[in-house]
Backbone as numpy.savetxt, mean C-alpha at the origin, in Angstrom:
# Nx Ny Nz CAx CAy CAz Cx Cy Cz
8.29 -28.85 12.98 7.47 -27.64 12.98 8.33 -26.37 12.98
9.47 -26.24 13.97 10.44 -24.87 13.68 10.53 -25.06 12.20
11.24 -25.86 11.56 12.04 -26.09 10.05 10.98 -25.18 9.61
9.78 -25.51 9.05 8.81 -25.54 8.81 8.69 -23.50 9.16
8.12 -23.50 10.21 8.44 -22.00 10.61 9.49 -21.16 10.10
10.53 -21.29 10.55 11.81 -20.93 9.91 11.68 -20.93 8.19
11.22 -21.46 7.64 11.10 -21.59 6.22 10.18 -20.66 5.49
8.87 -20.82 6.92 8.20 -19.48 5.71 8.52 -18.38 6.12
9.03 -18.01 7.28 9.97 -16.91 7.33 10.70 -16.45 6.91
11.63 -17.05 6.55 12.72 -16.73 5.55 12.39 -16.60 4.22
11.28 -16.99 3.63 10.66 -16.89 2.41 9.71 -15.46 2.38
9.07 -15.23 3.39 8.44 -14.07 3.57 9.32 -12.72 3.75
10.17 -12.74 5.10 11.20 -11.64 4.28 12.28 -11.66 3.16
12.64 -12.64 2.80 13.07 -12.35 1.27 11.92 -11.96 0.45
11.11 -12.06 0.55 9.88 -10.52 -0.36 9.70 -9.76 -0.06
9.94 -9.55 0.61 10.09 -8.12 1.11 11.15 -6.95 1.63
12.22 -7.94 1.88 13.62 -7.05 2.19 14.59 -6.75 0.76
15.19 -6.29 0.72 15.93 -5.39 -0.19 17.21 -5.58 0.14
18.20 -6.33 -0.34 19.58 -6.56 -0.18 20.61 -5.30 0.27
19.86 -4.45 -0.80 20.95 -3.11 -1.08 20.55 -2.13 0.10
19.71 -2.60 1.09 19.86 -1.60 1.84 19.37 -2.80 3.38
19.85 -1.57 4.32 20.22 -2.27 5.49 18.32 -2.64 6.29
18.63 -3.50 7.61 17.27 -3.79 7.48 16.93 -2.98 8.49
15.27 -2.57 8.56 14.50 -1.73 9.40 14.79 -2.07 11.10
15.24 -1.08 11.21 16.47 -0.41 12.68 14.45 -0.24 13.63
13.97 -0.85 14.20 12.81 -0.25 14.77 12.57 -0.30 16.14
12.39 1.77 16.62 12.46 2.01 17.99 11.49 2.08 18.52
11.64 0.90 19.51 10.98 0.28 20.07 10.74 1.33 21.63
11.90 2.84 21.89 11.35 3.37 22.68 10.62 5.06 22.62
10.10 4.58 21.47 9.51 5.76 21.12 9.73 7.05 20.53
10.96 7.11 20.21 11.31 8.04 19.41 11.11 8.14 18.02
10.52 7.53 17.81 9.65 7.46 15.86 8.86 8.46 15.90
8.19 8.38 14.76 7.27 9.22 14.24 5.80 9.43 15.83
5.49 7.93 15.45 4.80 7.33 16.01 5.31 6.33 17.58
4.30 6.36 18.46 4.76 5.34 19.64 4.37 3.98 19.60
5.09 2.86 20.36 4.25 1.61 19.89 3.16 0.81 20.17
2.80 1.94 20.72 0.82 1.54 21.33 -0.01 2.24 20.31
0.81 2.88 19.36 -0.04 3.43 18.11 -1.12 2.51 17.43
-2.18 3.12 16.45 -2.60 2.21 15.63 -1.71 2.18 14.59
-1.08 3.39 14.82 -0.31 3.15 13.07 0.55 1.79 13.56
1.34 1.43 14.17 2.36 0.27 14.07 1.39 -0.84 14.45
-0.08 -0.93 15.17 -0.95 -2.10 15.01 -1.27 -2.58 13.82
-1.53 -1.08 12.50 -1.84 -1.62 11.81 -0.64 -2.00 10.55
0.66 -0.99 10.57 1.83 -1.28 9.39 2.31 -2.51 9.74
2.11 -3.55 11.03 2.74 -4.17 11.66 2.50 -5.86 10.88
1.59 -5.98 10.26 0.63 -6.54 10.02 1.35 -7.27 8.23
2.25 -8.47 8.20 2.53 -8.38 6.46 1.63 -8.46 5.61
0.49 -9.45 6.13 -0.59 -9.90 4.88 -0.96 -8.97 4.38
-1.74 -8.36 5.30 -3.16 -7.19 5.59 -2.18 -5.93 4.52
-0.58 -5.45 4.93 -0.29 -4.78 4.51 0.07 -4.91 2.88
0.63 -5.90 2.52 0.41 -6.70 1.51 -1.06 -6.08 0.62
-1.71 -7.12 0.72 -3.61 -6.67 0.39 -3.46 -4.84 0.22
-3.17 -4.53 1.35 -3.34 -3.12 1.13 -2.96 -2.50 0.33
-1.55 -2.41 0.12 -0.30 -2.31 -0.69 -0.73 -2.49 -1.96
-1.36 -3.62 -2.59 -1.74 -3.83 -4.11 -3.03 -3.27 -4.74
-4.01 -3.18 -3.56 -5.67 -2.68 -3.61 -5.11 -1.30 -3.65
-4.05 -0.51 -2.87 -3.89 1.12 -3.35 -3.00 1.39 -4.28
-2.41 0.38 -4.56 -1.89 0.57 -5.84 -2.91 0.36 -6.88
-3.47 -0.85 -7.06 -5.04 -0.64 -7.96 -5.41 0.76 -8.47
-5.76 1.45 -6.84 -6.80 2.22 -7.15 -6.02 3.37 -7.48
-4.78 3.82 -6.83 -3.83 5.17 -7.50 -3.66 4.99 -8.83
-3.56 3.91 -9.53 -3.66 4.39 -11.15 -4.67 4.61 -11.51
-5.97 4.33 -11.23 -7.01 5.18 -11.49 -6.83 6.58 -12.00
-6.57 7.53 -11.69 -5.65 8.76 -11.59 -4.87 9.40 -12.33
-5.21 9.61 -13.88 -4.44 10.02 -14.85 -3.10 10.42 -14.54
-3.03 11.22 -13.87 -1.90 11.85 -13.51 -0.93 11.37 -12.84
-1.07 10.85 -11.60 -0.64 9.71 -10.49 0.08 8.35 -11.49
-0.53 8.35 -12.51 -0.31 7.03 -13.26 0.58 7.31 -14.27
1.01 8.57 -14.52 1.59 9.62 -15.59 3.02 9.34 -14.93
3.34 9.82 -14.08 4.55 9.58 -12.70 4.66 8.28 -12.88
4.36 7.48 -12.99 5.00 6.04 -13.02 4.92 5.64 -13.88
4.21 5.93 -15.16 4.48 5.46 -16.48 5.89 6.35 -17.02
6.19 7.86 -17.27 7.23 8.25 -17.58 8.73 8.52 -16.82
8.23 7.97 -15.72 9.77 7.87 -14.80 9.59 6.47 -14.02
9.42 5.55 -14.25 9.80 4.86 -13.32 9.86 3.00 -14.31
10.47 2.24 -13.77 10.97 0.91 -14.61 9.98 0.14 -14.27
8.77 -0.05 -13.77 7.76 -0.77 -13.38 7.49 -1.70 -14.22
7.89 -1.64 -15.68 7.60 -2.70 -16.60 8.36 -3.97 -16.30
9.94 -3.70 -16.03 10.83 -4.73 -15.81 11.16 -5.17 -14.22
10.35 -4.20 -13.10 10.38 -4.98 -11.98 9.64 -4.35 -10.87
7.95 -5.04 -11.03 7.14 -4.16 -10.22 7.38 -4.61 -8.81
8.26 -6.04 -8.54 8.47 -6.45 -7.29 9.09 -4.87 -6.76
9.74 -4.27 -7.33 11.03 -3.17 -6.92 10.07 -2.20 -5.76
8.87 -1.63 -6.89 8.48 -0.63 -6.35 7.44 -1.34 -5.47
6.76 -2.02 -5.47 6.12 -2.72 -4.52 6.72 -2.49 -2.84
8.32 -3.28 -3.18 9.21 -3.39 -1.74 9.38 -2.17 -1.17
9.96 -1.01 -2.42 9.98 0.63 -2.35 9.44 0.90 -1.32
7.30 0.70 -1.69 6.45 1.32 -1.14 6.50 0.69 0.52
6.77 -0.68 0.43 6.72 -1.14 1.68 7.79 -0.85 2.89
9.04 -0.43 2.10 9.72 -0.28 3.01 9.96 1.53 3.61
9.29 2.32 2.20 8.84 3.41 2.72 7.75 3.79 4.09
6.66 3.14 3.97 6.18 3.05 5.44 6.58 1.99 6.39
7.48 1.43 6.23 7.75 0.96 7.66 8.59 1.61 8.00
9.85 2.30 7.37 10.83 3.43 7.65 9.77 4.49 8.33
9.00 5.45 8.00 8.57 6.13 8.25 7.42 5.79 9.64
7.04 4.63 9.55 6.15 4.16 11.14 7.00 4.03 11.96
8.30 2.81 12.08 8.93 1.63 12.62 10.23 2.99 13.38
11.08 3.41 12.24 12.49 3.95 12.85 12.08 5.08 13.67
13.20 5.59 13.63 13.27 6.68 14.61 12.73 8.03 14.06
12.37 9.06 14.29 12.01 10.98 13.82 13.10 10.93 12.67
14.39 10.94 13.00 15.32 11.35 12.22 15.27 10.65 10.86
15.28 9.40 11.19 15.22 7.95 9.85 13.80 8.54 9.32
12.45 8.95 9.55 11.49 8.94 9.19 11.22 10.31 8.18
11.93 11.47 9.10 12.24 12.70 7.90 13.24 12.63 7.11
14.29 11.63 7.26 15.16 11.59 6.08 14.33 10.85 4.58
13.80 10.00 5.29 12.92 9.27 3.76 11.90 9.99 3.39
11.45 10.99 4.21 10.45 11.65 3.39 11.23 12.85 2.88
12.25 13.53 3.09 13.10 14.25 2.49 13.48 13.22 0.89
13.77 12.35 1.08 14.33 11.68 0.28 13.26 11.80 -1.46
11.96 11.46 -0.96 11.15 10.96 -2.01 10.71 12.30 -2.09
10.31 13.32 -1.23 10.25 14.80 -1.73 11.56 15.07 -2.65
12.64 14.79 -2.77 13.83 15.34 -3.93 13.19 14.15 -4.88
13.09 13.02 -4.81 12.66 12.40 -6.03 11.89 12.42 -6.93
10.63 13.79 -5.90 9.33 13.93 -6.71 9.89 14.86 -7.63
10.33 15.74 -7.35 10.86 17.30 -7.53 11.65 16.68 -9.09
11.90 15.87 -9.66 12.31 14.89 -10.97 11.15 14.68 -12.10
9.82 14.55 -10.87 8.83 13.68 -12.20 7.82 14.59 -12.08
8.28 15.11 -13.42 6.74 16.12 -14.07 6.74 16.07 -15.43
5.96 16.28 -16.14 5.84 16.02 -17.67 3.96 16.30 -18.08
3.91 15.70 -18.95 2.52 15.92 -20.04 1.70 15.02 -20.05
0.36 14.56 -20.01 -0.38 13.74 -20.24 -0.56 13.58 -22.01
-1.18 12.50 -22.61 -1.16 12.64 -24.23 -1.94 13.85 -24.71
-2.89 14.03 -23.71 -3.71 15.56 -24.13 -3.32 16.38 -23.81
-1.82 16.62 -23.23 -1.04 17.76 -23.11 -1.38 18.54 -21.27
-2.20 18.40 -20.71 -2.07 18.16 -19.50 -1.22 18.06 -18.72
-0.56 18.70 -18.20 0.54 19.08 -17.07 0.12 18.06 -15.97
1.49 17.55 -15.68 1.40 17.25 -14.10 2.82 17.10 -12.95
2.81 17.06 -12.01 3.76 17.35 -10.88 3.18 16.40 -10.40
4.69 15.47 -9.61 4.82 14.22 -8.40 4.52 15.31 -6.95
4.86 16.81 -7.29 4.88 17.43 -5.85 3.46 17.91 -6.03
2.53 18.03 -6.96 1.32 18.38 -6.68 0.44 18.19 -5.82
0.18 18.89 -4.78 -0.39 18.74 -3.39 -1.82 17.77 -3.78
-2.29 18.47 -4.59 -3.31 17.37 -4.86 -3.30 15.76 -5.40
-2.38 15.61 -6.17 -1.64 14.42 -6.35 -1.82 13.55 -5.16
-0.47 13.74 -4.79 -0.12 13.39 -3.30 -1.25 13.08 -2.42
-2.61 13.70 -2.35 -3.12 13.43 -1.28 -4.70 12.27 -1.84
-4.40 12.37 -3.02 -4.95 10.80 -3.46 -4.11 9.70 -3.44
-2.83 9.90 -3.55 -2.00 8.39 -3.32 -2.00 8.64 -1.97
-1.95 9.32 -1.05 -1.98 9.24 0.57 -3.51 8.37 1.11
-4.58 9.43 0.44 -6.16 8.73 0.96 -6.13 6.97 0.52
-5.84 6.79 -0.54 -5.89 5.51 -1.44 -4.59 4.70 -0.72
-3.67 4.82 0.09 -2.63 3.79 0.72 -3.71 3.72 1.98
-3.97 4.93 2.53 -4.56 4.32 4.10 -5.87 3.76 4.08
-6.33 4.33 3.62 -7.62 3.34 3.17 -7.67 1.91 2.78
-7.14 1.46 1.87 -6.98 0.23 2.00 -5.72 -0.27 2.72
-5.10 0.02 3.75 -4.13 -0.42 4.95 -5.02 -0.69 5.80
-6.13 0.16 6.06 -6.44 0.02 7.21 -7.88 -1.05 6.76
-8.48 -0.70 5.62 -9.58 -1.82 5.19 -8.86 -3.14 5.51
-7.52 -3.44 4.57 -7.13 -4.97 4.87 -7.17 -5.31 6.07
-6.41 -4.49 7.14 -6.20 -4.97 8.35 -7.28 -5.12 8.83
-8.25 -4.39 8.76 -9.79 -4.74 9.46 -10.29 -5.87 8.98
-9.87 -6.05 7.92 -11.07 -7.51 6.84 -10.01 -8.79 7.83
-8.43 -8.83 7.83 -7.96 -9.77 7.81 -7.14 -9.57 9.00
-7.49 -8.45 9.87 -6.62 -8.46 11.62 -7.31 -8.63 12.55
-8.79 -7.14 12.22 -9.27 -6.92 13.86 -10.35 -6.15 12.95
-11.39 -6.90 12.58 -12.58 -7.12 12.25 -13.52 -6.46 12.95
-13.19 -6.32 14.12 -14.05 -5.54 15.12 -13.53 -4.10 15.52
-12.43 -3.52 14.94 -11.64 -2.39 15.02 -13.02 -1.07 15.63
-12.75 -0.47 16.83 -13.58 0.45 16.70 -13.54 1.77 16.41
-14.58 2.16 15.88 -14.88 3.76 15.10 -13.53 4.73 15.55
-13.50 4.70 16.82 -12.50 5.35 17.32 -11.05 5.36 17.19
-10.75 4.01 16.83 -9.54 3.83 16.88 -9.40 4.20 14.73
-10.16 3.56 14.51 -10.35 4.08 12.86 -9.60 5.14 12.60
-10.77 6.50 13.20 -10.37 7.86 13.17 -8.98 8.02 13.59
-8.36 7.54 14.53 -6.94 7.60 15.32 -6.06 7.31 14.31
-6.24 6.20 13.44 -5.55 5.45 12.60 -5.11 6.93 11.37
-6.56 7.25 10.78 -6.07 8.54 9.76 -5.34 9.84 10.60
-5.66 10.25 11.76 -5.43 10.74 12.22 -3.85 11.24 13.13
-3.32 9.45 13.10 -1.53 9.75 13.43 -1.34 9.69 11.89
-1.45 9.26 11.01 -0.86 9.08 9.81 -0.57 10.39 9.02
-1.36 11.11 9.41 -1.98 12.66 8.97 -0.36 13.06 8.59
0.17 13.39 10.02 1.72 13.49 9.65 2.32 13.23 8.55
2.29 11.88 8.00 3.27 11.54 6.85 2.63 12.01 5.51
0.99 12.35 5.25 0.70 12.94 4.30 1.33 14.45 4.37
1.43 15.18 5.48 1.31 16.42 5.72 2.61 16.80 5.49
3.75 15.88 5.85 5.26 16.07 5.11 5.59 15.61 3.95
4.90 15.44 3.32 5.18 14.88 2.13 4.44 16.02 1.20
3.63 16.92 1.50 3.42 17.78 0.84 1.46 17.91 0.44
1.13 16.61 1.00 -0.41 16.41 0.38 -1.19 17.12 0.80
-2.38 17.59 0.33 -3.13 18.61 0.74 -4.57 18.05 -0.40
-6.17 17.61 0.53 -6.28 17.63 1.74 -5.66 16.68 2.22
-6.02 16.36 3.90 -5.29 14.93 4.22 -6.38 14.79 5.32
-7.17 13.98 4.94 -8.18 13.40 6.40 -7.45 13.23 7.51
-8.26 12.98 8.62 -7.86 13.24 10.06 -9.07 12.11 10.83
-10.21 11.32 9.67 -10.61 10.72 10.17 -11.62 9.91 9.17
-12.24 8.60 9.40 -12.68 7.68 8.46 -13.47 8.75 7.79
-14.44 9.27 7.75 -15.67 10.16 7.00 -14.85 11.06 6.21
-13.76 11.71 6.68 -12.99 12.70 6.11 -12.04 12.12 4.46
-11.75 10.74 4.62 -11.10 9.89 3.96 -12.05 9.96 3.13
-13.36 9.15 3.42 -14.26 8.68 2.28 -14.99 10.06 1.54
-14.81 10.98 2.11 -15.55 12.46 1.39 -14.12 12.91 0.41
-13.28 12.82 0.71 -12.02 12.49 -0.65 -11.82 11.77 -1.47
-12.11 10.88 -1.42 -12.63 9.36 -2.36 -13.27 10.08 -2.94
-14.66 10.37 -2.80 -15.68 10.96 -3.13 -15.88 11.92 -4.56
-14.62 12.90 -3.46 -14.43 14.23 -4.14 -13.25 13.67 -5.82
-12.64 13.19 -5.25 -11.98 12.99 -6.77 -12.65 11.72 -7.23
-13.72 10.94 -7.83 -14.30 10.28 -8.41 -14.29 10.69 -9.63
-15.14 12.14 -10.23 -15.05 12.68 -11.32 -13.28 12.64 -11.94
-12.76 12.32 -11.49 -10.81 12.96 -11.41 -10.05 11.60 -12.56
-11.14 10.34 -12.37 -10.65 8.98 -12.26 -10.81 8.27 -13.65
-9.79 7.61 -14.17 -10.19 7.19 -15.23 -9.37 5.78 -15.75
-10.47 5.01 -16.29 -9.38 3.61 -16.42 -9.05 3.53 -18.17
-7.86 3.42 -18.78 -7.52 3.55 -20.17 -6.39 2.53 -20.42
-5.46 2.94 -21.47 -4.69 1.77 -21.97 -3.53 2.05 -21.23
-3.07 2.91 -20.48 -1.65 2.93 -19.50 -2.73 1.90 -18.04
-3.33 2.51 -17.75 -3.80 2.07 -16.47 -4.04 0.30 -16.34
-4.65 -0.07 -18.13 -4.99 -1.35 -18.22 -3.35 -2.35 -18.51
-2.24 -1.48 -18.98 -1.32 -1.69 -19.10 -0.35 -2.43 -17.62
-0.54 -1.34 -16.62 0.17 -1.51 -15.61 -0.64 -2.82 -14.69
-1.87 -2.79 -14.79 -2.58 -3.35 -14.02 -2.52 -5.53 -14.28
-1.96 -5.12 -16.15 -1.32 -6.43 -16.71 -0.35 -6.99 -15.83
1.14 -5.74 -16.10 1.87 -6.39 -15.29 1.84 -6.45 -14.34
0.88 -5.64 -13.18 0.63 -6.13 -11.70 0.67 -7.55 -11.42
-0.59 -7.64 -12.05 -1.09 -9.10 -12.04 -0.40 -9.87 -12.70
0.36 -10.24 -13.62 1.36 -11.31 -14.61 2.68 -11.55 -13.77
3.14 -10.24 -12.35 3.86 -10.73 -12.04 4.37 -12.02 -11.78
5.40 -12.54 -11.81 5.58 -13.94 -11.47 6.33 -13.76 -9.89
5.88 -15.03 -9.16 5.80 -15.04 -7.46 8.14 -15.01 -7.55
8.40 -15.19 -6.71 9.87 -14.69 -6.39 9.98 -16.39 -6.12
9.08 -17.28 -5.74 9.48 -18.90 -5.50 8.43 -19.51 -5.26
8.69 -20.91 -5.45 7.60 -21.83 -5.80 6.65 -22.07 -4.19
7.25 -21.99 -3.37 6.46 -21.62 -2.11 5.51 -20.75 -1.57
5.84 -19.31 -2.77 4.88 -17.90 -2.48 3.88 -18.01 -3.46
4.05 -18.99 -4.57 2.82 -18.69 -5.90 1.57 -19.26 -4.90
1.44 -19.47 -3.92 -0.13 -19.06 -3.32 -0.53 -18.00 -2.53
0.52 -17.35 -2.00 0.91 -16.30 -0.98 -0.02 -15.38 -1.83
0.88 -15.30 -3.20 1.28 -14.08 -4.07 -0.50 -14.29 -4.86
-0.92 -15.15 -5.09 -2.31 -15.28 -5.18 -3.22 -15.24 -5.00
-3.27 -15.39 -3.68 -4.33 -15.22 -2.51 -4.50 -13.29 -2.73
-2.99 -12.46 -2.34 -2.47 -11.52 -2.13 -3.82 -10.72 -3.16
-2.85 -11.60 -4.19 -3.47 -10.53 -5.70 -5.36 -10.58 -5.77
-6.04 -11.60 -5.58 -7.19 -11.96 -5.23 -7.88 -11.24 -4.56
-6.91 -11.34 -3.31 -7.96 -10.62 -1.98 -7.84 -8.92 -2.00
-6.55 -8.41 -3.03 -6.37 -6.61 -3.38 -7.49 -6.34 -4.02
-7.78 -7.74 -5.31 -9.16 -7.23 -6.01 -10.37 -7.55 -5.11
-10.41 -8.09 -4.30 -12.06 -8.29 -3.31 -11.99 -6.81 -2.33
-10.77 -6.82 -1.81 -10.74 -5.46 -1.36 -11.13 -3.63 -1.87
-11.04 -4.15 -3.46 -11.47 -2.68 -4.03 -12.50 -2.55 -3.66
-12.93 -0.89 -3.71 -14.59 -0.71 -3.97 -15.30 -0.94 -5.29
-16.29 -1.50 -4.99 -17.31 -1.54 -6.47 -17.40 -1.17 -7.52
-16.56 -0.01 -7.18 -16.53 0.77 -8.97 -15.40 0.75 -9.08
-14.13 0.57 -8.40 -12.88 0.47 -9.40 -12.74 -0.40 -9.99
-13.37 -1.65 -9.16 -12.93 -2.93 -10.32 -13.92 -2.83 -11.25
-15.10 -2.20 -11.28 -15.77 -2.27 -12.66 -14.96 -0.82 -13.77
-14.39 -0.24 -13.73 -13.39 0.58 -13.77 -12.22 -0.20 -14.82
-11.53 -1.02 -13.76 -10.75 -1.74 -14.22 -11.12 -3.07 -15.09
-12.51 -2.98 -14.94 -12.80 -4.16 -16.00 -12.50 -5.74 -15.09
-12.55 -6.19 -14.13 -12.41 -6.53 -12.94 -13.81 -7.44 -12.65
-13.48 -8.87 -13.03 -14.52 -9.59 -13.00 -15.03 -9.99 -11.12
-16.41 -9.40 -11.08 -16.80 -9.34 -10.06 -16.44 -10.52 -8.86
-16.27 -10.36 -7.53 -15.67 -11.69 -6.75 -16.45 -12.25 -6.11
-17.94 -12.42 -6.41 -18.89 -12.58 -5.32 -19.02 -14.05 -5.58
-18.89 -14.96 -6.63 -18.47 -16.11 -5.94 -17.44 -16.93 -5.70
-16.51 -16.03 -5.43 -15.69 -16.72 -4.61 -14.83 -16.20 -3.64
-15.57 -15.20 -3.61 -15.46 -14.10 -1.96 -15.09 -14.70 -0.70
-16.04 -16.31 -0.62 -15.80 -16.46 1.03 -14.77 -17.54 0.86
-14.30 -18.13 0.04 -13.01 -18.73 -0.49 -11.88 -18.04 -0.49
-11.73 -16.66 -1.08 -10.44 -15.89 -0.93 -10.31 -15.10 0.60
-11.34 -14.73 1.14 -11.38 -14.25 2.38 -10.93 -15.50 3.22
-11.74 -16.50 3.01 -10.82 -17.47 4.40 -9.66 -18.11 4.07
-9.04 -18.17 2.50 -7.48 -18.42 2.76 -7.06 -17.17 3.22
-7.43 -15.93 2.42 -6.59 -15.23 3.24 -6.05 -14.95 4.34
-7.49 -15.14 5.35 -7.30 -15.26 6.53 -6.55 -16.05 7.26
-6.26 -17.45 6.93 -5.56 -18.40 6.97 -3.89 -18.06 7.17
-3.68 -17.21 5.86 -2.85 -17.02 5.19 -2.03 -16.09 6.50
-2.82 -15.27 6.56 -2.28 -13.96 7.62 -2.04 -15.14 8.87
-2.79 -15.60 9.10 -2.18 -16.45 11.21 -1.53 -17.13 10.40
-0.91 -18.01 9.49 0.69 -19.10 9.24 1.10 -17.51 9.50
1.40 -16.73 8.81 2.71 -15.62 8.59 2.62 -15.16 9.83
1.37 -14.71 10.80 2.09 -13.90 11.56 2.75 -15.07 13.00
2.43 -16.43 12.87 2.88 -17.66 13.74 4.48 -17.43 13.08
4.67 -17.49 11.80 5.90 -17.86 11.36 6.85 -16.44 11.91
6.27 -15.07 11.86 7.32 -14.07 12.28 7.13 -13.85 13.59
6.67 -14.49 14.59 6.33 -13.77 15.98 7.86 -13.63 16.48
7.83 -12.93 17.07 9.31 -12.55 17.67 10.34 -11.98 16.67
């Protein structure tokens, strides 16, 4: 049973760790962003849920002409979406997990990176990575589904309160990063959703990226169910109209099939990393 343990552990962070850089340093006495009675580290803490999350807001940020503009003309996503995937993941756990200092250096970091990607839509349409408005749809669209997964596949019973708490420490990392608006609480989130609906559009870049999302191939023959379940339960996780959006064959029968491996899925991983 250790072997066994030990194995999907070691298989689980090799998907997620990054050779070329050192591994997440996390202070444990409070000098982060965040403290560790937070929701934010209840809920970043979490691989599956974050996982799910991770792919369902990636989903829904290309929605987003513009948002999708930024990663179609600057970024290699064709030849290795594992990259930016890990990117995104190891961007919020840097920013939850380390210390103040580690947490404004990476958001310093990807603020100079934005400050790189601006260019034209095909209809000539301007856009900016630093565009406050930008920014605060890929901000609404990560926590939203972070905190949906973790509720569908952590703590199901999460209350109202702690919800609001959840947008509410996070607020910070939209708010340095430049986004504008930035909810402060569940209703505030979903009236931004809301508000950029008209904004949203699914076409041949969006249907493009969303190929190789999904065509990725798993990193080893042990994760091609991980990585399945993953991809499955990002699309049960959208709302109703992105996947009809995305053209996104409806999941209602086989909803309570991907929900309970998933679920499954999340207690092996979090048995296999405890400690």
């Amino acid at each position: 049973m250790l072997g066994l343990r030990s194995t999907i552990a070691r298989q689980v962070r090799g998907l997620l760790s990054d050779p070329a850089n050192p591994p997440i340093r996390i202070a444990r006495d409070g000098s982060g962003l965040f403290a560790p009675d937070s929701v934010a580290w209840r809920v970043h803490i979490d691989v599956t849920s974050m996982m799910v999350g991770g792919v369902a807001a990636l989903m829904l940020q290309m929605l987003h002409p513009r948002v999708l503009a930024g990663v179609w003309d600057h970024s290699g996503f064709r030849d290795d979406m594992k990259a930016r995937l890990r990117g995104t993941a190891r961007f919020v756990a840097q920013t939850t997990f380390e210390t103040r200092a580690s947490a404004e250096a990476q958001i310093a970091r990807v603020r100079h990176i934005h400050d790189a990607v601006s260019g034209t839509l095909p209809d000539g349409t301007p856009y900016s990575a630093n565009d406050p408005r930008l920014l605060a749809w890929v901000h609404v669209a990560e926590a939203t589904c972070f905190l949906d997964a973790w509720m569908r596949y952590g703590e199901p019973r999460m209350s109202a309160a702690d919800q609001d708490r959840y947008f509410a420490e996070i607020a910070v990392i939209g708010e340095m990063l430049g986004a504008d608006p930035v909810p402060r609480s569940h209703a505030e989130a979903a009236a931004i959703i809301a508000d950029f609906r008209p904004e949203l559009r699914a076409d041949q870049r969006s249907a493009e990226v969303l190929r190789v999302l999904m065509d990725e191939p798993a990193p080893s023959l042990m994760l091609v169910p991980f990585q399945a379940l993953t991809m499955n339960a990002a699309v049960e996780l959208l709302p109703g109209w992105a996947r009809a959006m995305h053209g996104l064959r409806s999941p209602h029968p086989v909803r309570p099939a991907v929900r309970l491996g998933t679920r499954g899925m999340a207690e092996t991983v979090r048995w296999a990393l405890r400690n």
